[in-house]
SEFIVEX-791231 format. One record per residue (C-alpha): residue in three letters; residue number from 0; x, y, z. Coordinates in nm, 4 decimals, padded with zeros to 6 digits. Last residue first. Example, Ala and Ser with C-alpha at 12.3 -4.5 7.8 and 13.67 -1.06 7.14 Angstrom:
<nodes>
> SER / 1 / 01.3670 / -00.1060 / 00.7140
> ALA / 0 / 01.2300 / -00.4500 / 00.7800
</nodes>
This chain:
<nodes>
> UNK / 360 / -01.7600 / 02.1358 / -02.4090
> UNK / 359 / -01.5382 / 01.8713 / -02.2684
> UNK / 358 / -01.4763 / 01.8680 / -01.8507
> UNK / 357 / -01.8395 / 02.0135 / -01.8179
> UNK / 356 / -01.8281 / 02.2857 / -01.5633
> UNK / 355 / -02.1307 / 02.3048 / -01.2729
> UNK / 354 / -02.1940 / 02.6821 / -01.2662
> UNK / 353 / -02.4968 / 02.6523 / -01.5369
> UNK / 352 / -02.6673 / 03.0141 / -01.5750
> UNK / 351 / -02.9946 / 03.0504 / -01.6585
> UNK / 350 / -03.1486 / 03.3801 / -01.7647
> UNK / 349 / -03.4179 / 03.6265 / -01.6086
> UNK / 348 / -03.3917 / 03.9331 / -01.7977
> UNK / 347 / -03.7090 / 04.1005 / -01.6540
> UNK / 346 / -03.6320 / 04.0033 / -01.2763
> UNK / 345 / -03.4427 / 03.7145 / -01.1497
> UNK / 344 / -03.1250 / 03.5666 / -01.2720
> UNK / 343 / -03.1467 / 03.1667 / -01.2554
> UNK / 342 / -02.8815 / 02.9918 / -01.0751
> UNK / 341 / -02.7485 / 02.6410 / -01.1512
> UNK / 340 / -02.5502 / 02.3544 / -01.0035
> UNK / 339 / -02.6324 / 02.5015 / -00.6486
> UNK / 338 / -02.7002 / 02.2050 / -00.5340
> UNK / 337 / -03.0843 / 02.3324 / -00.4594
> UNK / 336 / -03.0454 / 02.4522 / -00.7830
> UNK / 335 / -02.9284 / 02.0810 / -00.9333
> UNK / 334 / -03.2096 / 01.9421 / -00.7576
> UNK / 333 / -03.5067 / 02.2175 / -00.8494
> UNK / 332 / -03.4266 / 02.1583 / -01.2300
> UNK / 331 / -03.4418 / 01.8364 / -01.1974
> UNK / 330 / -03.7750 / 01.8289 / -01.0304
> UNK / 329 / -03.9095 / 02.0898 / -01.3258
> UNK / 328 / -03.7547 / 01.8617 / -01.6266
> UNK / 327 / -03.9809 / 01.6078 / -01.4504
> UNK / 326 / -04.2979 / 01.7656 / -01.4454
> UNK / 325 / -04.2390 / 01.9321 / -01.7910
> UNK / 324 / -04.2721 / 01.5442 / -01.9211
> UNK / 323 / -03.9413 / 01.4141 / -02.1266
> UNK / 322 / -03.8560 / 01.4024 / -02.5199
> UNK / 321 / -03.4967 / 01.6287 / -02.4655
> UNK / 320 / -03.6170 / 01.9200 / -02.6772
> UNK / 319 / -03.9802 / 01.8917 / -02.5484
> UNK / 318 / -03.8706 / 01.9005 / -02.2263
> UNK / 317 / -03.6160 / 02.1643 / -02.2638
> UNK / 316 / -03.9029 / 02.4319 / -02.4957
> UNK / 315 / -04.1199 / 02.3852 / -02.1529
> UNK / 314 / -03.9251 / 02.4528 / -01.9122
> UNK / 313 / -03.8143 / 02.7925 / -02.1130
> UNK / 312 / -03.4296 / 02.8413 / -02.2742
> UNK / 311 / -03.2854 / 03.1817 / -02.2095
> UNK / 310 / -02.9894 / 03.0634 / -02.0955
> UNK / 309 / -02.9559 / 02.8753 / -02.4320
> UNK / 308 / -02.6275 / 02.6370 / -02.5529
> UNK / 307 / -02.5556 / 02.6649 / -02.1670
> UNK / 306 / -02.9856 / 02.5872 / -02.0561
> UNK / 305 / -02.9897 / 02.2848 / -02.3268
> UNK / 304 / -02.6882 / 02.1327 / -02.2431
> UNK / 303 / -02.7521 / 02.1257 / -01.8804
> UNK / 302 / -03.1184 / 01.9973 / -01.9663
> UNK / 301 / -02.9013 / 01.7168 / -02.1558
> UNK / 300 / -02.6691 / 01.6286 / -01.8592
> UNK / 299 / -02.9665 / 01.5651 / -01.6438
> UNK / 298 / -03.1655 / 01.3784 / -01.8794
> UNK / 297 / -02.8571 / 01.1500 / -01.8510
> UNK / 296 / -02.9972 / 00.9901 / -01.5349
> UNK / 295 / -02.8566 / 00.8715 / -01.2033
> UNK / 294 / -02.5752 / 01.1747 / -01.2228
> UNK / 293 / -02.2355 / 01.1400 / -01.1262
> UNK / 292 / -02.0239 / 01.4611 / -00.9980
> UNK / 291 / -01.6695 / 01.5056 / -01.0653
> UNK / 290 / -01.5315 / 01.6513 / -00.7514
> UNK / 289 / -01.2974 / 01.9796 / -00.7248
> UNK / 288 / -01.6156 / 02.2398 / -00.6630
> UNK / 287 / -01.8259 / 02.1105 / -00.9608
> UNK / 286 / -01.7567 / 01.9131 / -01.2289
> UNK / 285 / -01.9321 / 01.7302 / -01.4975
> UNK / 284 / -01.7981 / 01.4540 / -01.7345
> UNK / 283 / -02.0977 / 01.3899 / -01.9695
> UNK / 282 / -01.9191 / 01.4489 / -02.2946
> UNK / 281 / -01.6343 / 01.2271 / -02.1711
> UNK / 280 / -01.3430 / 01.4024 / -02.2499
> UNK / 279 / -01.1666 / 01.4168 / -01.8960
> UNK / 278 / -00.8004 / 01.3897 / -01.8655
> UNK / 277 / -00.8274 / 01.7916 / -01.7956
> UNK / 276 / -01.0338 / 01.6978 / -01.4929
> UNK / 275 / -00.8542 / 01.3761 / -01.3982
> UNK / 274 / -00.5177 / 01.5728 / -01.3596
> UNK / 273 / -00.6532 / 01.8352 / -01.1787
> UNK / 272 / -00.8124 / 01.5837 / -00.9420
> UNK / 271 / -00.4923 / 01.4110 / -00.8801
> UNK / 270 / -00.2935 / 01.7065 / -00.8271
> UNK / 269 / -00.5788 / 01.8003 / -00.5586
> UNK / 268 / -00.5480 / 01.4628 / -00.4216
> UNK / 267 / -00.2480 / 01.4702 / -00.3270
> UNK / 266 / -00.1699 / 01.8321 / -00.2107
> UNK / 265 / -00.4614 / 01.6924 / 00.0367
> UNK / 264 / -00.2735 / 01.3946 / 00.1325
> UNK / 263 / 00.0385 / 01.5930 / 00.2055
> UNK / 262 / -00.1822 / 01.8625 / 00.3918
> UNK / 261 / -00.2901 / 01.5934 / 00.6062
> UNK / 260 / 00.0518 / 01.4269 / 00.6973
> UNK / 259 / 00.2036 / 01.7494 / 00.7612
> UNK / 258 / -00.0193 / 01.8563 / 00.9605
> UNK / 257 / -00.0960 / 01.5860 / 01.2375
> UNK / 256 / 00.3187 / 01.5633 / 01.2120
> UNK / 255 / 00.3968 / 01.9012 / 01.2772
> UNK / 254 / 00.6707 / 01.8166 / 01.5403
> UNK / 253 / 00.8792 / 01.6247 / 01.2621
> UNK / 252 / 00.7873 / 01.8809 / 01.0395
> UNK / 251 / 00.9887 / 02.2022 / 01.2831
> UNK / 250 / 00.8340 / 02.4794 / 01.4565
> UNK / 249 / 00.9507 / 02.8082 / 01.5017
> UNK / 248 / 00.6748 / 03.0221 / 01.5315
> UNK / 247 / 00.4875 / 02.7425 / 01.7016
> UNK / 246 / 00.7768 / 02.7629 / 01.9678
> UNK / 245 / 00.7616 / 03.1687 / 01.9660
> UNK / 244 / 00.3971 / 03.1007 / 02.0054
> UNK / 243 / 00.4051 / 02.8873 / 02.3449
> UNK / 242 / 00.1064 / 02.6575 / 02.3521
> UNK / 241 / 00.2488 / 02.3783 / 02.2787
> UNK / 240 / 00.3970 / 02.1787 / 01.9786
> UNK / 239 / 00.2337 / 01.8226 / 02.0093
> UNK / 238 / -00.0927 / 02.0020 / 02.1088
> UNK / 237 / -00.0156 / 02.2805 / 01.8319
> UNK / 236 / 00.0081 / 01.9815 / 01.5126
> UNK / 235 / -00.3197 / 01.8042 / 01.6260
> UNK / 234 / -00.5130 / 02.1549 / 01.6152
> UNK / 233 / -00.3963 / 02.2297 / 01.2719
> UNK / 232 / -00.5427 / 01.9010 / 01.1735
> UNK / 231 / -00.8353 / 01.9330 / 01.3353
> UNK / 230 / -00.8526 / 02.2953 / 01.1867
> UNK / 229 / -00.8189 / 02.0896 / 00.8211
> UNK / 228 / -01.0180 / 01.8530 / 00.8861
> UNK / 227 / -01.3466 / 02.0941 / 00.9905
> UNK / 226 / -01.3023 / 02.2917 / 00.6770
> UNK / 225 / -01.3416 / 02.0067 / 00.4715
> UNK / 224 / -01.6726 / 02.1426 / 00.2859
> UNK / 223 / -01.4705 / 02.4990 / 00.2854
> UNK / 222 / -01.2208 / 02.2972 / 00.0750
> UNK / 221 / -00.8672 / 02.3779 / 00.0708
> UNK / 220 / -00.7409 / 02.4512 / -00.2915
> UNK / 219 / -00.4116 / 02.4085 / -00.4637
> UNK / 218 / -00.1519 / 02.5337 / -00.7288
> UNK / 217 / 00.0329 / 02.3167 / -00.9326
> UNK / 216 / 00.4076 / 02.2795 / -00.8779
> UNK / 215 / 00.6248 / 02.4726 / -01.0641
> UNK / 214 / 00.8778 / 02.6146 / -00.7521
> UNK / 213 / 00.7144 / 02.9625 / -00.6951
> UNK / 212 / 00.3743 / 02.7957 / -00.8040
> UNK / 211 / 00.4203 / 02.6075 / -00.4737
> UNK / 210 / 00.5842 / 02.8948 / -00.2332
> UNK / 209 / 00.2853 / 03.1161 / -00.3770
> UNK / 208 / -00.0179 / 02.8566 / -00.3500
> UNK / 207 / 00.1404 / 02.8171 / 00.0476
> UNK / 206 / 00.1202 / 03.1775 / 00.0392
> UNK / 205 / -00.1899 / 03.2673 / -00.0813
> UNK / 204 / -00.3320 / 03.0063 / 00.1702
> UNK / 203 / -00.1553 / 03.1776 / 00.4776
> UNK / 202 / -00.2655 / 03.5401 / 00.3513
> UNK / 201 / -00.6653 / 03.3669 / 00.3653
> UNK / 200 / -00.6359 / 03.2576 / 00.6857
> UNK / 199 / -00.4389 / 03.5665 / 00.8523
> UNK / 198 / -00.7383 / 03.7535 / 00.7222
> UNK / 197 / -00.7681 / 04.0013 / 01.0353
> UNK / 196 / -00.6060 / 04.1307 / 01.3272
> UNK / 195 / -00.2718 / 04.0526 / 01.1325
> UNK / 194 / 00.0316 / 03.8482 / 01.2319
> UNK / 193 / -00.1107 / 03.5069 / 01.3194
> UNK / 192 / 00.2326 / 03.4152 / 01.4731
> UNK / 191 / 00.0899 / 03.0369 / 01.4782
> UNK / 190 / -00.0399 / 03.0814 / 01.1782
> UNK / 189 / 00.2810 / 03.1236 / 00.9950
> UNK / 188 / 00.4724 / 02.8695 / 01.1418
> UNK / 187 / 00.2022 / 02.6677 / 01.0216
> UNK / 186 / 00.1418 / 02.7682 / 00.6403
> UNK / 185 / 00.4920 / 02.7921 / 00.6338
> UNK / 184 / 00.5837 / 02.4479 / 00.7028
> UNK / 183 / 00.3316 / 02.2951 / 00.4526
> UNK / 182 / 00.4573 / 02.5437 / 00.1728
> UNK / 181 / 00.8211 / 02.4075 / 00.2659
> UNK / 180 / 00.7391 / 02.1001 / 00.3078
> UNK / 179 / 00.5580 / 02.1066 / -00.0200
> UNK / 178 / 00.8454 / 02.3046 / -00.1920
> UNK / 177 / 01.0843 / 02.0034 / -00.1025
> UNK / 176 / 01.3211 / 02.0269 / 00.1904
> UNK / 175 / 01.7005 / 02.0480 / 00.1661
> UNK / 174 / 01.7247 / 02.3231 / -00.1180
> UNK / 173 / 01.9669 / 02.5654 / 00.0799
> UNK / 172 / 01.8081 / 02.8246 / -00.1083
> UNK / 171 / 01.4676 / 02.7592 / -00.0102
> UNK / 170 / 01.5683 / 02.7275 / 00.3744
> UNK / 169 / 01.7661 / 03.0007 / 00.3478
> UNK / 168 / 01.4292 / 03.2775 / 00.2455
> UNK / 167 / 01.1818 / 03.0509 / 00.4162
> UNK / 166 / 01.4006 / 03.1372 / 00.7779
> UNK / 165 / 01.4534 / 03.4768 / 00.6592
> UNK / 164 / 01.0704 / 03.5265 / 00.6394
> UNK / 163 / 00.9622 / 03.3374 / 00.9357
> UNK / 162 / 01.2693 / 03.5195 / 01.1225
> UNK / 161 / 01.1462 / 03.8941 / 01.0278
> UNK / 160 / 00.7475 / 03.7392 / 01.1278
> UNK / 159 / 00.8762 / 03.6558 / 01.4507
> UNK / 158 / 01.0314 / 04.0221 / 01.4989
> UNK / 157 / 00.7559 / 04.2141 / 01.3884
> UNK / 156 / 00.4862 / 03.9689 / 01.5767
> UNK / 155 / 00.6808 / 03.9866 / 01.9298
> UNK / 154 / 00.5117 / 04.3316 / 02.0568
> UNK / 153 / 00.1495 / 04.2233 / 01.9143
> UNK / 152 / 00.1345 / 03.8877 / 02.0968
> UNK / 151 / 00.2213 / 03.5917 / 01.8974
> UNK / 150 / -00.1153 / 03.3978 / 01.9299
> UNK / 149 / -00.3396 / 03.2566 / 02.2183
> UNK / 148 / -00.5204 / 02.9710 / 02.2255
> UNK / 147 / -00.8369 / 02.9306 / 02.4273
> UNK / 146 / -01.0182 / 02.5804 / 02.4330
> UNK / 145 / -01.3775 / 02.5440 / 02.4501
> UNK / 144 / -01.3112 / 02.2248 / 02.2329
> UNK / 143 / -01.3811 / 02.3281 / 01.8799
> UNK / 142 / -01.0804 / 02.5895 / 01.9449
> UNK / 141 / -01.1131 / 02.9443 / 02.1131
> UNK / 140 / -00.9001 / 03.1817 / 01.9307
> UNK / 139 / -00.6551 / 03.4514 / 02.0061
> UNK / 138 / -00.5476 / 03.7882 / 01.8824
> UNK / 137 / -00.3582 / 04.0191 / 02.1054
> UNK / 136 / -00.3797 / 04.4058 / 01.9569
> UNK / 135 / -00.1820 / 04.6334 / 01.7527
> UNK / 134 / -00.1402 / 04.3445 / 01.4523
> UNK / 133 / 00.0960 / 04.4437 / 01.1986
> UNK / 132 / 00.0017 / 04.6114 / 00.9272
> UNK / 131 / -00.1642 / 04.5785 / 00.5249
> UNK / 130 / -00.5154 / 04.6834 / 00.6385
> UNK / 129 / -00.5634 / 04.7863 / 01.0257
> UNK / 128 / -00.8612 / 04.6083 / 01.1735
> UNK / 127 / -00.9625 / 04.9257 / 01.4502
> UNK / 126 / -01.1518 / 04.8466 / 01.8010
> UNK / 125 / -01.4931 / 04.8663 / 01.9176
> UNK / 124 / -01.6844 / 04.8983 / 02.2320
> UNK / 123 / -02.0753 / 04.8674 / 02.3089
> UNK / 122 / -02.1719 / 04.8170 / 02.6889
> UNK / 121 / -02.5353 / 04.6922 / 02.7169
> UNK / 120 / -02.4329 / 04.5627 / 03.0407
> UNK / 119 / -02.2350 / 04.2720 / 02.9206
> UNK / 118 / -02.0304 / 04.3747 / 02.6203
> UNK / 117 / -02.1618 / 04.4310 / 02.2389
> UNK / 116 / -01.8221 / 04.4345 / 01.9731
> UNK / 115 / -01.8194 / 04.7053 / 01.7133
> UNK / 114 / -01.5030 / 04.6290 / 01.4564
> UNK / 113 / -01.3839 / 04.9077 / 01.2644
> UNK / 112 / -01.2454 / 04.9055 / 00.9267
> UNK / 111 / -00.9034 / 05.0066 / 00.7552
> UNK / 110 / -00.8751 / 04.9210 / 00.4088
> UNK / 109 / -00.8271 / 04.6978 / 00.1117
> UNK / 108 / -00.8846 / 04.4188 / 00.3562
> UNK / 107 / -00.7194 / 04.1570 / 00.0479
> UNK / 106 / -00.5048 / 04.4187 / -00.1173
> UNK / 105 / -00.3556 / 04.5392 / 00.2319
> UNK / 104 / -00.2991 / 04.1938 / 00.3204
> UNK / 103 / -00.0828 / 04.1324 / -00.0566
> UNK / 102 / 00.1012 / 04.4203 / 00.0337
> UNK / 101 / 00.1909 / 04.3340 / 00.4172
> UNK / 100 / 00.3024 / 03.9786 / 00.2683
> UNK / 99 / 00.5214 / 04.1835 / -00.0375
> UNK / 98 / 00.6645 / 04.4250 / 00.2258
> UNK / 97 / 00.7567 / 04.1253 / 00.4544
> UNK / 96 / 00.9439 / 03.9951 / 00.1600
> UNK / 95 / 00.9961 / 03.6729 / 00.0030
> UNK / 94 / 01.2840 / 03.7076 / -00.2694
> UNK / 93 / 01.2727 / 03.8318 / -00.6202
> UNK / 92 / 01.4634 / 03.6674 / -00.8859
> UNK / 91 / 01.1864 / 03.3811 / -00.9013
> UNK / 90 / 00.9505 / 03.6305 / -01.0528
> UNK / 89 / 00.6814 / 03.4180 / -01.1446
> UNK / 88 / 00.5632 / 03.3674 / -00.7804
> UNK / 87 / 00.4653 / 03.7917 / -00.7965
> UNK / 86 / 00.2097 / 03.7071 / -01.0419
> UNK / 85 / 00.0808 / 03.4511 / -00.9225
> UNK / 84 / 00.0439 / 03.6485 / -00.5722
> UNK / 83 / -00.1483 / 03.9431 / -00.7375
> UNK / 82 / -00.4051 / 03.7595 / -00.9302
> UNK / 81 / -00.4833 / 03.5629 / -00.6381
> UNK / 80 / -00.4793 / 03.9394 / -00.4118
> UNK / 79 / -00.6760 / 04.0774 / -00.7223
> UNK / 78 / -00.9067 / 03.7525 / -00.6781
> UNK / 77 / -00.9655 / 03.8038 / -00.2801
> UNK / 76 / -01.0157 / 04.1468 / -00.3946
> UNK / 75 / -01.3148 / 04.0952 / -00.5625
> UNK / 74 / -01.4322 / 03.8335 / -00.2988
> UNK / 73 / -01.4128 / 04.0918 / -00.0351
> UNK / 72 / -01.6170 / 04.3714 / -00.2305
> UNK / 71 / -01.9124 / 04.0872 / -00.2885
> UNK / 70 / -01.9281 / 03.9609 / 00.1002
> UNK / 69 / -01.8553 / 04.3348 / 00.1835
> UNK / 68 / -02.2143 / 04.4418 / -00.0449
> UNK / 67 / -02.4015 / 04.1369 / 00.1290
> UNK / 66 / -02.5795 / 03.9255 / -00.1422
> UNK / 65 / -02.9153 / 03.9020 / -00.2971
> UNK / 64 / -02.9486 / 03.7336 / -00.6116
> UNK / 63 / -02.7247 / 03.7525 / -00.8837
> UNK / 62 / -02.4116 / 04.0255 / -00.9633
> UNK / 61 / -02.2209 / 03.9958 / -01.2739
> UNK / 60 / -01.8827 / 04.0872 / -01.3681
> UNK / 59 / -01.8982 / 03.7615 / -01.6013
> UNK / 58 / -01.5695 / 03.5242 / -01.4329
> UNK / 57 / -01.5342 / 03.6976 / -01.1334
> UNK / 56 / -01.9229 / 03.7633 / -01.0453
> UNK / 55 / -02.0603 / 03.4913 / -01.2518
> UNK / 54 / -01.8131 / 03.2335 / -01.0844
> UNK / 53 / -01.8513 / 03.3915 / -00.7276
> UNK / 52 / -02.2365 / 03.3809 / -00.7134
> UNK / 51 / -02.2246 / 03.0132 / -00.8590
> UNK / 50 / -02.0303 / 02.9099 / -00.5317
> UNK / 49 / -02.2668 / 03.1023 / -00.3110
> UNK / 48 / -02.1751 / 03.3880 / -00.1563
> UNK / 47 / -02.1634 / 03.4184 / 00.2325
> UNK / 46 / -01.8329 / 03.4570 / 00.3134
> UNK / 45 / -01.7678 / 03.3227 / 00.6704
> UNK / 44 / -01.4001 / 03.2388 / 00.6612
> UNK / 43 / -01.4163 / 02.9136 / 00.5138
> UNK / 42 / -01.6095 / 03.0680 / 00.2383
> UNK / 41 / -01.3784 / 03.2979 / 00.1923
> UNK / 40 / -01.0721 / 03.0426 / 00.0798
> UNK / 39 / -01.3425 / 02.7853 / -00.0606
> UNK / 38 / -01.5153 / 03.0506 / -00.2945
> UNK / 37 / -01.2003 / 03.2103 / -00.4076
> UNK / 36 / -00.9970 / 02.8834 / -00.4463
> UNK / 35 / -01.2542 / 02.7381 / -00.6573
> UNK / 34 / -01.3391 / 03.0320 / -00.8830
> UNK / 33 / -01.0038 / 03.1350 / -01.0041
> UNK / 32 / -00.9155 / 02.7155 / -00.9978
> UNK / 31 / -01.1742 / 02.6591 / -01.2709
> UNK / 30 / -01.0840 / 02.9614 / -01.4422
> UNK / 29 / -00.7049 / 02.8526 / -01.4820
> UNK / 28 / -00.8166 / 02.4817 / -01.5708
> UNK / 27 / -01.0688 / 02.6130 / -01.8969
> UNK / 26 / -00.7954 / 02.9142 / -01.9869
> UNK / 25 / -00.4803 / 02.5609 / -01.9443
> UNK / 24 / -00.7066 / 02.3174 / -02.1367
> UNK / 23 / -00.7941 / 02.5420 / -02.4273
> UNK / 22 / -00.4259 / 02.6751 / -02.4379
> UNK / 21 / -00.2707 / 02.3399 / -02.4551
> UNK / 20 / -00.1146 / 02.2116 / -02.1122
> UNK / 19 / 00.2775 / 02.1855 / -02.1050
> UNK / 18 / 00.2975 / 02.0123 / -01.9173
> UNK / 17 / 00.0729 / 01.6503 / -01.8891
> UNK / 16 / 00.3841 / 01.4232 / -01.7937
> UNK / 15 / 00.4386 / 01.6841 / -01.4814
> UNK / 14 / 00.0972 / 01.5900 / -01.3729
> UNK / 13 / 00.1762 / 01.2270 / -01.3869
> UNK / 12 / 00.5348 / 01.2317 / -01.2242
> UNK / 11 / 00.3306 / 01.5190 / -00.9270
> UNK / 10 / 00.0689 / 01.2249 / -00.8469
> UNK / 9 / 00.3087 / 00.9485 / -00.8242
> UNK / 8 / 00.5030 / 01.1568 / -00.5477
> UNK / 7 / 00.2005 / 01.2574 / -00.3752
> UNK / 6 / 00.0690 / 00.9250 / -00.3702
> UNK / 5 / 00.4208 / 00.8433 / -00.2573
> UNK / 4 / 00.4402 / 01.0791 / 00.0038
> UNK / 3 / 00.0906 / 00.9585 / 00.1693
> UNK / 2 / 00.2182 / 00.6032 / 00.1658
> UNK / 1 / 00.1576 / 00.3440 / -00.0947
> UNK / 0 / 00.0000 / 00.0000 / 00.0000
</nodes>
């Protein structure tokens, strides 16, 4: 039976067999992942849209159904930050900064904001998130298990985060661990400083995406539906470290373990899904949010056909296109929304749109 490395291993020999990708596959797999690791990355952080709300607003500029005007603004910029960190990987002359990491936060909270928190007594207090800086206040968090875990505190965060940065900054040149240990290092090191008041979650993600695209190796996702594994994980990793941030800060894989061993499996499987999706040619190969998705029936996959080749396409004109009762074009229809496979724009120029991606159209 393989080991978690060597799925990994076998995984990254097969991808690296498919490069270069022709232009049609690479536009089709680089606004898959767009819209994946937006949704997943803010999603696990309380944004509110729906999957097919981020693909028409990123990919179509489009706004449907009602939505929270920060939910919208914050997914934006999640993308420019996306955009932004690619960008910056390419340019392998350039070292890891600080600057660039206080950039790319300032992008993401665009800018200052305050928070308004209700205390016992009717008391109302508040306090200032500060966009692209250091933390000016503890930050903690109370785990699944009533648990409260404290950070880097605000006077040790410039220094720890100067040592996270030269630490990457040797450690890459001297070559000894892989990009995945490195990315998978990071990521916790990082977190356990938890630098900014705000959207440490979604700057540690960037950067594991940056330290692997840095090095040629595919980008990945970490599903909102698997949020709770990966903060069990996480978890796992600081009971073997402690509770002392300097130590988390400072950390090395063998006491990561719980980690390391997840995010291996998940780097795993995310290669391997990439590799099945542009491997896919079946005409009936659907995707949605990194799975392929089987339907019972192929009337599914031809009202799909029917709404993309038409998004203005009635109930009516689909089942007697596709030789089926209105009845039953109507329950499908209601499934794949309450999936959210589809969304229909409301209003006078109600149209369908299909977010579920068919691996050959």
């Amino acid at each position: 039976m393989e080991t978690k490395t060597e799925q990994l291993e076998r995984a990254l020999e097969r991808w690296q067999q498919l490069q270069p990708l022709n232009q049609y596959d690479q536009e089709k797999f680089s606004r898959r992942f767009s819209v994946d690791f937006n949704y997943n990355s803010n999603h696990i952080e309380g944004n509110t849209l729906t999957y097919g709300q981020t693909e028409l607003l990123l990919l179509f500029g489009r706004v449907v159904q009602e939505a929270e005007m920060k939910d919208l603004e914050e997914m934006k910029a999640s993308d420019v930050g996306l955009k932004m960190m690619t960008e910056e990987a390419t340019q392998s002359v350039h070292p890891l900064t600080e600057t660039f990491i206080r950039q790319l936060h300032k992008t993401l909270l665009r800018e200052d904001y305050e928070v308004y928190r209700n205390l016992p007594g009717g008391v109302t207090t508040s306090y200032t998130i500060h966009a692209g800086q250091y933390k000016t206040r503890p930050n903690s968090v109370i785990t699944r298990y009533g648990d409260r875990f404290d950070y880097a505190s605000p006077e040790e965060t410039p220094a720890l985060m100067s040592d996270l940065v030269w630490w990457y900054r040797e450690e890459e040149a001297k070559k000894e661990l892989t990009p995945i240990e490195l990315a998978i290092l990071f990521h916790y090191r990082y977190i356990r400083i938890h630098p900014f008041e705000d959207g440490n979650g979604r700057i540690a993600r960037l950067l594991v995406n940056y330290i692997l695209s840095r090095h040629g190796y595919p980008m990945v996702v970490v599903r909102s539906r698997k949020k709770k594994a990966y903060l069990e994980a996480l978890h796992q990793a600081d009971l073997k470290v402690g509770s002392v941030p300097s130590d988390g800060s400072h950390a090395s894989l063998q006491s990561i373990r719980p980690f390391r061993t997840y995010f291996t499996q998940l780097v795993a499987n995310e290669i391997q899904a990439d590799i099945d999706f542009i491997n896919d040619h079946d005409p009936d190969g659907w995707w949605f949010d990194g799975e392929r998705i089987k339907f019972q029936s192929p009337t599914i996959g031809q009202i799909l056909r029917a709404m993309r080749s038409n998004p203005d396409v009635q109930v009516t004109e689909i089942a007697d296109k596709i030789g089926v009762s209105r009845v039953a074009v109507q329950k499908s229809i209601k499934l794949m929304a309450d999936k959210g496979y589809i969304m229909r724009d409301v209003g006078k120029y109600a149209r369908w749109h299909v977010c579920i991606t068919c691996a050959k159209w």
